[in-house]
C-alpha positions, 0 to 999 in steps of 0.5 A: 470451482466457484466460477464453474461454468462460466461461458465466454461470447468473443465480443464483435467489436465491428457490430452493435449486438448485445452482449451475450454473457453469463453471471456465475457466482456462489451462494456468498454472492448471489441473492438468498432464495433462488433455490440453485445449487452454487455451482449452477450457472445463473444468466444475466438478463441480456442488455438493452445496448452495449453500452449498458451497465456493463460497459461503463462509460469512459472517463470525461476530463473536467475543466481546471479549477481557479485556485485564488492565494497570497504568498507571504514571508516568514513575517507575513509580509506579501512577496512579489515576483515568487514561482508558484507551482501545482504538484501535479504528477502528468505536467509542470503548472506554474505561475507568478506572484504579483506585486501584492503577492497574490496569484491564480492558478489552474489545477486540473480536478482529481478525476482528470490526473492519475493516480487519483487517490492522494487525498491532499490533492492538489498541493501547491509550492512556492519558491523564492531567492532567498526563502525556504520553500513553502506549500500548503496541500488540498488547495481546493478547499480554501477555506472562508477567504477563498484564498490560500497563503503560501508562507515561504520560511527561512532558508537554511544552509545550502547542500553543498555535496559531491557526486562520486562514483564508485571508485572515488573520482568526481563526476562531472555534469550530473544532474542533481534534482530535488525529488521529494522534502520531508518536514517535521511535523511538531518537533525537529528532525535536529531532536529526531536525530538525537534518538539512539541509532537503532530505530524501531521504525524501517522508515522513520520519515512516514511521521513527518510531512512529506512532500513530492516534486517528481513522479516517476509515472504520470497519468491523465485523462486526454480529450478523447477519454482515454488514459494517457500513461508518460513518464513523469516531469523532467524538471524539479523546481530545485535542480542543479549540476555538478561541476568539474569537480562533482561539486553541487550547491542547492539553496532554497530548501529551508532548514531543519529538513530532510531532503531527497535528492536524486542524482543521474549521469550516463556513467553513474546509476540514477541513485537516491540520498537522503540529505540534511539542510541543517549542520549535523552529523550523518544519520544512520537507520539501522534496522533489521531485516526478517528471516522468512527463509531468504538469506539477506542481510541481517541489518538494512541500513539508511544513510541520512547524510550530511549537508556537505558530504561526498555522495557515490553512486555506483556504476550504470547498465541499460536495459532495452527492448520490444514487447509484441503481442504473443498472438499477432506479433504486433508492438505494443505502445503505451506499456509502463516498464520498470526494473529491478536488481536480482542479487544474492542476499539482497531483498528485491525491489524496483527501482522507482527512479528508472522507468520508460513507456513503450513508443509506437514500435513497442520499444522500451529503454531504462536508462540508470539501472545500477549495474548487476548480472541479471534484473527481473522486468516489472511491466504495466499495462495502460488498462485501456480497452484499446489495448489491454494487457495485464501485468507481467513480470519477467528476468532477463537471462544472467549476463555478467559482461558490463555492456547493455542487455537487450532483451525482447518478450511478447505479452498476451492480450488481457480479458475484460473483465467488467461488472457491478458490486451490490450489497446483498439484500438492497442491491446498494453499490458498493464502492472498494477496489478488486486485486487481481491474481493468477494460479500457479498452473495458469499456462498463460503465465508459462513465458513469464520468466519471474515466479511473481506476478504483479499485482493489479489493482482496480476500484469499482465507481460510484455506481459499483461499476468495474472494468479490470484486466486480467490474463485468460486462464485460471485466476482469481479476483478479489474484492475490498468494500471501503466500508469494512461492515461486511462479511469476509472471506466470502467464496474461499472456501471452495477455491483449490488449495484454500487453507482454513487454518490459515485463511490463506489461498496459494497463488502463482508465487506467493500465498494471500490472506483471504480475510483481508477480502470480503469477496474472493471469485475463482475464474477460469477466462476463455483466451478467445474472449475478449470480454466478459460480464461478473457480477458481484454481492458482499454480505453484510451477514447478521448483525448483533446488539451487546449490552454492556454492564459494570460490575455492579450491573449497571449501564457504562459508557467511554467503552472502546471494542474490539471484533464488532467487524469481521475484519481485523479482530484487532480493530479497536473501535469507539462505542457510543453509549453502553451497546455495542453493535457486532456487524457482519456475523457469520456462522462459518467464522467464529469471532470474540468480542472484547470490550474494554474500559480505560479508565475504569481497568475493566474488561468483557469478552464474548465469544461469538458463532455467529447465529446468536439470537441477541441482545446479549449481556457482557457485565466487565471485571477488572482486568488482569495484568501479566508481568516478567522479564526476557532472558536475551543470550543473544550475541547482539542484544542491540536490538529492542525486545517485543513480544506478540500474542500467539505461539508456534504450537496451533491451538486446538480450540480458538474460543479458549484462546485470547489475544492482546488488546488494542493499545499494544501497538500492532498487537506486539507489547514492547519490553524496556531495556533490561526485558521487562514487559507489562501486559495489561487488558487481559480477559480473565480465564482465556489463554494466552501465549506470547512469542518474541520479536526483535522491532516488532516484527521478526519473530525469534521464538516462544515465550509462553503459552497457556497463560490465565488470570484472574479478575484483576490479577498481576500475574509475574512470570519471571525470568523468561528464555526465548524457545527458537522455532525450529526452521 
């Protein structure tokens, strides 16, 4: 294995002894020249202290920072008396305007509020009779008045919905809150809605502006640096409840928008809607669900709905409990837990509006889960050295009766794993994220009664430290650098089950993509240990220069690429100049270079080993171009047609083989309504092969395959019958 080897030292957490750890890698992560074979377990010189290097040091929380603004009318006008209020996900943090219409707000920093990665932090809102709400996101940048303007604009017309449950009775006090407002952003959601029904888009909304009220995770860092994890605020600014008669009003949205509402009681479900602010009929999104051999339904269905309709919510169950610790049978506090229905012919997913954090007894209750038999239990560990525990997830045993389900489960204490990322050669570190999984045949997984594994997820700082937890046993540990200039897939090779031709590696309930990562480490974790040291290198691997020319052989600019990294073939990138630089060459991964010019319709492709003594030369040509028609004989030809490069039949020799080029979103070429399709970008002399899609995701069969062109060739196909897959 890639880790073999590897010696676990139980901490004594009571003492200052150093720790005694072991550094094991492959030749893809250690220095070149040591001269050891890449099984052989390499020491790490032993610490100074405990504290370091390998124990990093723990987060500080900083002090808030002043965030100076004016909050102004739709005119401009200063409006006096308006709530303004940071959006910030572990608090509500509000304030007033005054008589001028200017404030001061005190919003906690980034590194003080979990999760930290939203890069429009902080947002602020404001909110006043008679306006629709306003708010502007990164608050901290300012600009040069030092001030930022909160414009409220007018407010639209009321939502004057009703909340029913399943059996059409109104349901009285329910909590209606206000959880998220989409805006659009250069256009209209009234024009929006006039597009046709079907959409190719599973969610449409992801182009418009979005902004968030309520979490349903709140995380900060506490005085004693420690990670504090509570459930989300309560309170949304705009909140209201429903009447006798289920009937609720909310006001203060603005119009043209999309809003998601959330509505909760202790005999319905706690269910989302999306909801219109202006007068318009209901939006229904209809998109089709994929056939990877699960039975599901054949469309999945979004409602957005009327300003005034009657929204359902079905009926409720609870679910509650006490997770201990396997070992010592102690609760454990802190822990997230969320669930999610287990349902015949319906995809999985949590239900993001439910979620509790266990107490100090261990005990857990979700409160609002829709009624079902049975649901799957997703558990979240605080990732606290205090108490580590890795994810989990778990099914509870099928109970059809209506009533509570009650269901218990221990956990087993996570190894620490903590460590440095450096770049191979200058020793920089490098900052990225690691996901973390376990195999199938971890025994440390065997009470787990859900076949997944929730996925954890870690980021290295800006020292390239890391401190992540995982379960004792076989796993394994992946790595991503934020700068994508490395070589990928280093170490998959020599981790069981690894599948070259698919670069995949199978892990406990699912398969992942190896390419995706620029390190993979097998590990093998001692469940006495406490904690152990890694140590990680990615490989910039060798780097080459390609000379451009036209075809009359002359230097070319305004030149766009694709392969110059190793990861994403389909990574189209800008050239400055007529040389194109390729990073990240390895000559156990094989890649093509293409290099297009828009303007010009030309094109220029290399395939590369990887141990190429450049600079080399590519003189483009015009491009060529196939065209046709799909012949659709399916009973619904209501879904749009695409096609993707690839076919069902591997190739035998990839550097023959040419793929779509970028500007073909996604790698899929849409055709129009009669089938017709135009493939443009195509390098002379490979062979290409399409299949077809329904929006540009399901694949429903062949359409071609050992296709060539010539320089500058339009290339009709014809009439084209999709060739099914066979299951």
């Amino acid at each position: 294995t890639l880790l073999q080897g590897m010696l676990m030292t139980k901490l004594k957490l009571a003492t200052t002894a150093a720790l005694a750890v072991l550094l094991i890698g492959s030749a893809g992560f250690l220095a070149a020249g040591s001269g050891k074979s890449p099984d052989e377990p390499k020491p790490t010189p032993k610490p100074k202290s405990q504290n370091e290097a390998v124990v990093p040091e723990k987060p500080k929380p900083s002090e808030p920072v002043e965030v100076r603004g004016i909050v102004v009318d739709p005119n401009g006008k200063p409006v006096a008396g308006a709530t303004v209020r940071a959006s910030v996900r572990n608090r509500t943090i509000e304030t007033t305007s005054g008589p001028d219409g200017r404030f001061l707000i005190l919003i906690p920093t980034a590194s003080s509020v979990l999760p930290t990665s939203d890069p429009n932090y902080p947002c602020v809102m404001a909110l006043a009779p008679g306006f629709g709400i306003g708010w502007v996101k990164k608050a901290f940048e300012p600009g040069p008045s030092g001030e930022i303007t909160l414009r409220l604009v007018p407010d639209g017309p009321p939502i004057e919905g009703r909340i029913l449950d399943d059996q059409g009775r109104p349901v009285a006090d329910a909590q209606v809150k206000v959880k998220a407002v989409w805006v659009a952003d250069g256009s209209s959601f009234t024009n929006w809605a006039a597009k046709p029904k079907v959409r190719e888009d599973r969610n449409p909304l992801r182009d418009f502006l979005h902004l968030g009220f309520l979490w349903p995770l709140a995380g900060s860092i506490g005085p004693d640096g420690k990670i504090h994890r509570i459930p989300g605020p309560k309170h949304s600014p705009i909140e209201t409840r429903t009447g006798a008669d289920g009937r609720f009003r909310l006001t203060g949205l603005g119009g043209d928008r999309i809003v998601n509402l959330i509505a909760s009681g202790p005999t319905i479900a706690t269910t989302d809607f999306n909801v219109l602010t202006y007068d318009g009929p209901e939006i229904r999104n209809i998109y089709p669900q994929p056939n990877n051999g699960v039975q599901t339904p054949p469309v999945l269905t979004t409602i957005y709905h009327a300003r005034n309709a009657d929204l359902v919510a079905g009926p409720t169950r609870s679910i509650d409990g006490v997770i201990r610790d396997e070992e010592s049978g102690q609760p454990i506090a802190g822990l997230m837990v969320q669930a999610g229905v287990v349902e015949k012919n319906l995809p999985f997913r949590i239900d993001n509006n439910v979620l509790d954090v266990t107490d100090a007894e261990g005990r857990y209750r979700l409160k609002g889960m829709p009624r079902a038999d049975s649901y799957t239990l997703e558990i979240y560990g605080i990732w606290d050295p205090l108490t580590p525990y890795a994810n989990a997830s778990f099914k509870t045993p099928d109970q059809p009766n209506p009533g509570p389900i009650h269901f218990d489960f221990t956990l087993r204490r996570a190894v620490v794993v903590r460590g440095r990322v450096t770049e191979k050669g200058t020793g920089k570190p490098v900052p990225g994220r690691f996901d973390i999984f376990v195999f199938a045949d971890n025994p440390f997984t065997a009470n787990f009664t859900d076949l997944r594994h929730v996925t954890i997820t870690f980021r290295t700082d800006a020292e390239g430290r890391f401190q992540a937890f995982t379960l004792p046993g076989h796993g394994l540990l992946t790595f991503r650098a934020d700068q994508l200039n490395y070589r990928s897939s280093v170490g998959a090779p020599t981790i069981p089950g690894y599948d070259l031709a698919r670069n995949e590696i199978p892990i406990r309930g699912r398969n992942i993509r190896a390419g995706i990562y620029h390190v993979l480490a097998e590990v093998n974790l001692d469940p006495k240990a406490e904690s152990v040291n890694l140590d990680l290198q990615v490989d910039p691997g060798r780097s080459l220069k390609i000379h451009v020319i036209d075809p009359e052989g002359q230097p070319i600019n305004g030149l766009t690429a694709e392969g110059t990294i190793a990861m994403g073939q389909n990574h189209p990138a800008e050239v400055a100049g007529s040389i194109v630089e390729v990073v990240g060459l390895d000559p156990s991964r094989p890649r093509r270079v293409t290099v297009f010019h828009q303007g010009r319709k030309l094109v220029g492709s290399v395939w590369l080993k990887g141990d190429e003594a450049g600079p080399l030369t590519i003189k483009l040509q015009p491009w060529g171009t196939v065209v046709g028609r799909i012949i659709d004989d399916r009973a619904d030809q209501s879904r749009p047609l695409a096609l993707s490069a690839g076919s069902n039949t591997p190739p035998t020799k990839l550097e023959e083989i040419g793929i779509f080029p970028q500007g073909t979103i996604g790698g899929g070429v849409a055709a129009d309504k009669e089938g017709r399709f135009r493939i443009e970008g195509l390098v002379p002399g490979l062979k290409y092969a399409a299949t077809a899609l329904i929006f540009r995701e399901i694949i429903i069969g062949d359409l071609f395959k050992d296709v060539t062109i010539t320089p500058g060739e339009v290339k009709d196909l014809g009439d084209l019958k999709v060739l099914p897959w066979k299951p």
